[in-house]
C-alpha positions, 0 to 999 in steps of 0.5 A, spaced: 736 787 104 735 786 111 738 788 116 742 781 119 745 785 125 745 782 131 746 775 135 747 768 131 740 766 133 737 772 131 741 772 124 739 765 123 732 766 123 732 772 119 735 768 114 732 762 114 725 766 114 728 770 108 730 765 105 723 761 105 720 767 102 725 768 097 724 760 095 717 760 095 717 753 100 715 754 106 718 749 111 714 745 116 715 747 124 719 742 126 724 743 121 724 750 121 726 750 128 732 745 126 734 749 120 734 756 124 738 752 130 743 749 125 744 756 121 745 759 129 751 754 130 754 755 124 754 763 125 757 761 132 764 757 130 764 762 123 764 768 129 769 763 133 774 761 127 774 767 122 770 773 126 764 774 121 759 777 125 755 779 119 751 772 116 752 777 109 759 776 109 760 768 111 761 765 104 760 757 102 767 756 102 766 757 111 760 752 110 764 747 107 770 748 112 764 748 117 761 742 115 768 738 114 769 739 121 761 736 123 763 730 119 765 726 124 760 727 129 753 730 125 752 722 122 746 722 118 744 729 121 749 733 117 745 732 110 740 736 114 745 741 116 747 743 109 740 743 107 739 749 112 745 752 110 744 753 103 736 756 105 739 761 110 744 763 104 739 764 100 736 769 106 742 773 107 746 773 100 740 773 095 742 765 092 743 759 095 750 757 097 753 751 092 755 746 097 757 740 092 754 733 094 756 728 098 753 731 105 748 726 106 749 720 108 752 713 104 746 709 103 748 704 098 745 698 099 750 694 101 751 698 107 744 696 110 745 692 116 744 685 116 741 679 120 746 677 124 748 685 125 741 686 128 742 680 133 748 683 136 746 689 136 738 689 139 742 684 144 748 690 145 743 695 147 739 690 151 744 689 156 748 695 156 748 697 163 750 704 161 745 710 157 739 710 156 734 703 156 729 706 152 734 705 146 733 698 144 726 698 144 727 704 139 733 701 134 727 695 134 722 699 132 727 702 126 728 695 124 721 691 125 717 697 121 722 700 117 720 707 120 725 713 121 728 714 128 724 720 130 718 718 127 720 711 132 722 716 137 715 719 137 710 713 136 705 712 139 700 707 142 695 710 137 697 709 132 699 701 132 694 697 128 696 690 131 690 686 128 693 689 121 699 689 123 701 697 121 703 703 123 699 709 122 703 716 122 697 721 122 700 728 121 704 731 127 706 723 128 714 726 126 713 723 120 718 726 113 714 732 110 709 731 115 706 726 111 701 721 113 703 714 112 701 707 114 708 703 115 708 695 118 712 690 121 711 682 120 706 678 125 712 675 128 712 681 131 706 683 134 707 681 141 713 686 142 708 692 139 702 689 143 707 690 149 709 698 146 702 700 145 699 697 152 705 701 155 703 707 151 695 707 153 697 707 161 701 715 160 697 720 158 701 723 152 699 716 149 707 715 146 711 708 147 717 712 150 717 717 156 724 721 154 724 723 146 728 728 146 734 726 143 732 719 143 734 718 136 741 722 137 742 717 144 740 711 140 745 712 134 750 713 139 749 707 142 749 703 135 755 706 133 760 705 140 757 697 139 758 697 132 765 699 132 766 694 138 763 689 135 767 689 129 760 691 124 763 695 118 763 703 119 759 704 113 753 700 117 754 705 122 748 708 125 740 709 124 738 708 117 741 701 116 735 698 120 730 701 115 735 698 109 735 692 113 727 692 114 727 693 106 731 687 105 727 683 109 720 685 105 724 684 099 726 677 100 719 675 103 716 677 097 720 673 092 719 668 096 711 668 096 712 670 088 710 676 088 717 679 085 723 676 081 730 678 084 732 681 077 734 688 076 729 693 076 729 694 070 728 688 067 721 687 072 714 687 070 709 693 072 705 688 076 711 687 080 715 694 081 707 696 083 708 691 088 715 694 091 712 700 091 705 699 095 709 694 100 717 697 100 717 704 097 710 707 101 711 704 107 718 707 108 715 714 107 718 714 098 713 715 093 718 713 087 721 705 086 727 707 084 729 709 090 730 702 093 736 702 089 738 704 095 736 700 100 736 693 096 742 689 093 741 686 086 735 692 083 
């Protein structure tokens, strides 16, 4: 057993390189770099609330604790908070913390946000005189294209194929996993990415936003004041409901052209659950239908 002695941030690390080696899944860059920060902060508050200064005798009971008190605050972030506990636990106590389920965000179906929700709020974010400006483009990027709020933090003018209307995340693009992909958004839309994409080739990195680091953070934060303030359900709350809403409209839009029955996924054809995953499931970065049970009502 190695030897964890030593700062929160040097025993996280170790941790979450032990616990790779030991899983045998390697982790990309990026998220190493989170997972061993939100491994460090968890050392920090289990030195602060019960004086462990040896990650080898923090148990999952403290985990728990800790992730209950991040529960307001973390949002959608605290499923990736536990998953970066239970690798380091496997670094520093040999297995994996059991941590139970429910960390994740609530991404039933019904809590995808609405047309008249996105209306409020792109106009709320617009015209707020305080925070950051860059956050209405970015929330109407998340739900014109159904891409992933850092993925839409870190786009790129590149990347915006405005004849075919896509959007192509090569890797390196933030995308989950760091796996390419090709998301779209509607025509009605292509002035708005014409506009983003000749913004981006006039900045030599070439993305669409100057501030990204914690644009995706500032942004949920925006949505989540204006959501209370205007009276959208707390369920709501939040980054993911714009891609649940971008999957509704597809999904309306294909029934309207006839390319899918609004019945039950079970009850669909071949051809039709082909359809929900080449225009759904694969442009939101899924490779299972099923999935979009939990972004649309009534499959």
């Amino acid at each position: 057993m190695p030897n964890f002695r030593g700062s929160p941030a040097f025993q996280a690390v170790k941790g979450i390189e032990r616990g790779e080696k030991l899983d045998g899944r390697r982790l990309s860059g990026r998220t190493t770099s989170d997972y061993v920060k939100a491994a460090c902060d968890f050392l920090k508050w289990a030195r602060s609330a019960h004086g462990i200064k040896d990650a080898r005798k923090a148990t999952a009971e403290m985990a728990g604790e800790y992730l209950a008190s991040k529960r307001a605050d973390a949002g959608g972030g605290l499923g990736r908070i536990a998953s970066a506990l239970r690798k380091a636990s496997l670094g520093w106590a040999n297995e994996k913390w059991n941590l139970g389920k429910g960390w994740h965000s609530d991404r039933r179906p019904e809590n995808a946000y609405t047309r008249e929700d996105v209306e409020k709020l792109q106009q709320a974010l617009s015209e707020a005189k305080r925070g950051d400006p860059q956050r209405a483009e970015h929330f109407k990027v998340q739900w014109t294209s159904g891409l992933r709020t850092r993925e839409a933090a870190y786009l790129r003018g590149a990347a915006i194929d405005l004849e075919q209307c896509r959007i192509h995340l090569e890797h390196g693009d933030k995308a989950k996993g760091g796996r390419p992909r090709t998301a779209r958004f509607d025509p009605e839309y292509r002035e708005f990415y014409a506009r983003l994409k000749s913004i981006a080739e006039g900045r030599r990195d070439g993305h669409v936003f100057q501030s990204r680091s914690g644009l995706a953070k500032r942004t949920r934060d925006g949505l989540r004041y204006y959501c209370r303030k205007l009276g959208i359900s707390k369920e709501r709350h939040g980054n993911h409901a714009a891609r649940g809403y971008w999957a509704n409209q597809v999904y309306q839009q294909g029934v309207r052209q006839g390319h899918v029955r609004p019945l039950p996924l079970r009850k669909l054809s071949d051809a039709e659950k082909k359809w929900l995953r080449e225009n759904i499931s694969r442009p939101l970065g899924h490779g299972r239908v099923d999935i979009l049970k939990n972004y649309i009502m009534g499959l």
